[in-house]
C-alpha positions in Angstrom: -74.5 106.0 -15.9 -72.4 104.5 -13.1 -68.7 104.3 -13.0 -67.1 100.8 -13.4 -63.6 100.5 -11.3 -61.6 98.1 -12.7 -58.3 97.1 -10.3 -55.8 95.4 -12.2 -52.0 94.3 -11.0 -49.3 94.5 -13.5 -45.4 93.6 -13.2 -42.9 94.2 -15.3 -42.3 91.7 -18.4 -41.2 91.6 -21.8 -45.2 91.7 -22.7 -46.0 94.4 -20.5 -46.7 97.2 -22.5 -47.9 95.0 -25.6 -50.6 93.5 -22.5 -51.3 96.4 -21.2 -52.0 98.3 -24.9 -54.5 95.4 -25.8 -56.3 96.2 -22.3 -56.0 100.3 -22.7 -57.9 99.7 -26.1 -60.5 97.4 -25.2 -61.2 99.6 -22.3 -61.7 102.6 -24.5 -65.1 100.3 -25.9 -66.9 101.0 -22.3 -68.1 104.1 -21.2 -67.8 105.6 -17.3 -64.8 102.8 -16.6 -62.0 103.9 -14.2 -58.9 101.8 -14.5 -56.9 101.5 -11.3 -53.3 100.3 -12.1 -51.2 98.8 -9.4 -47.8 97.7 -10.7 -45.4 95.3 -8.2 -42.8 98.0 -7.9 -41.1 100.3 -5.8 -42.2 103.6 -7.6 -44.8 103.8 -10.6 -42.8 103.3 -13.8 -42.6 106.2 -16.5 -43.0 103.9 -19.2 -46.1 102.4 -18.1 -47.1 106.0 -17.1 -46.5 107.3 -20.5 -48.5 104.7 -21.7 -51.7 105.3 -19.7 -51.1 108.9 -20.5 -51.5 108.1 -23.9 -54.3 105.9 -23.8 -56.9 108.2 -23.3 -59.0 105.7 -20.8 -59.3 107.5 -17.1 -56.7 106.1 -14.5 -54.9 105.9 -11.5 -51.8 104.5 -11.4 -50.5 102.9 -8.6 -47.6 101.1 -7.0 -47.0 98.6 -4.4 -44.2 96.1 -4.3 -44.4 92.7 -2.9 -42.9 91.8 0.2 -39.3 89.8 -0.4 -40.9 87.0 2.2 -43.8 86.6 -0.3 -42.5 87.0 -3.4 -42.4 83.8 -6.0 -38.6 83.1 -8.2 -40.2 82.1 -11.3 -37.0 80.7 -12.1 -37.6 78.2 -9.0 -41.3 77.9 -10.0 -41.4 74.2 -11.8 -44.9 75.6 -13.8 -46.3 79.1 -14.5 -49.1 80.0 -12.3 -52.3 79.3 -13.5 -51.3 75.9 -14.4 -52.3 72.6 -12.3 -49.7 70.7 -11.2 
């Protein structure tokens, strides 16, 4: 069966590792799926990688942190993304 690569971004929260423990086991459900993990950080957390580790669902974790000149305050932000204005 073919693999299924599934990219998915992840910064640091106070739901991150209940978020990403609800993905991690509805990902165990599909056979042949590679989950890429790309967290908004300067170096790959050990807490998140602990958790992958754990998991038991193939990955490669990932970091890459968001250029200052780009980045979005959400304090400044008037409405969470996602939400129309």
């Amino acid at each position: 069966s073919p693999t299924i690569f599934v990219v998915m971004p992840t910064h640091t929260s106070p739901t991150q590792l209940a978020d990403l423990t609800r993905v991690c086991h509805t990902f165990l459900l599909v056979p042949g799926l590679l989950w890429i993990l790309i967290e908004d950080a300067e170096k790959e957390s050990d807490v998140v990688e602990s958790l992958l580790d754990r998991c038991g669902v193939p990955f490669v974790h990932l970091h890459a942190a968001t250029p200052e000149d780009i980045r979005q305050d959400t304090v400044k932000r008037k409405k969470p993304r996602g939400e129309q204005a």
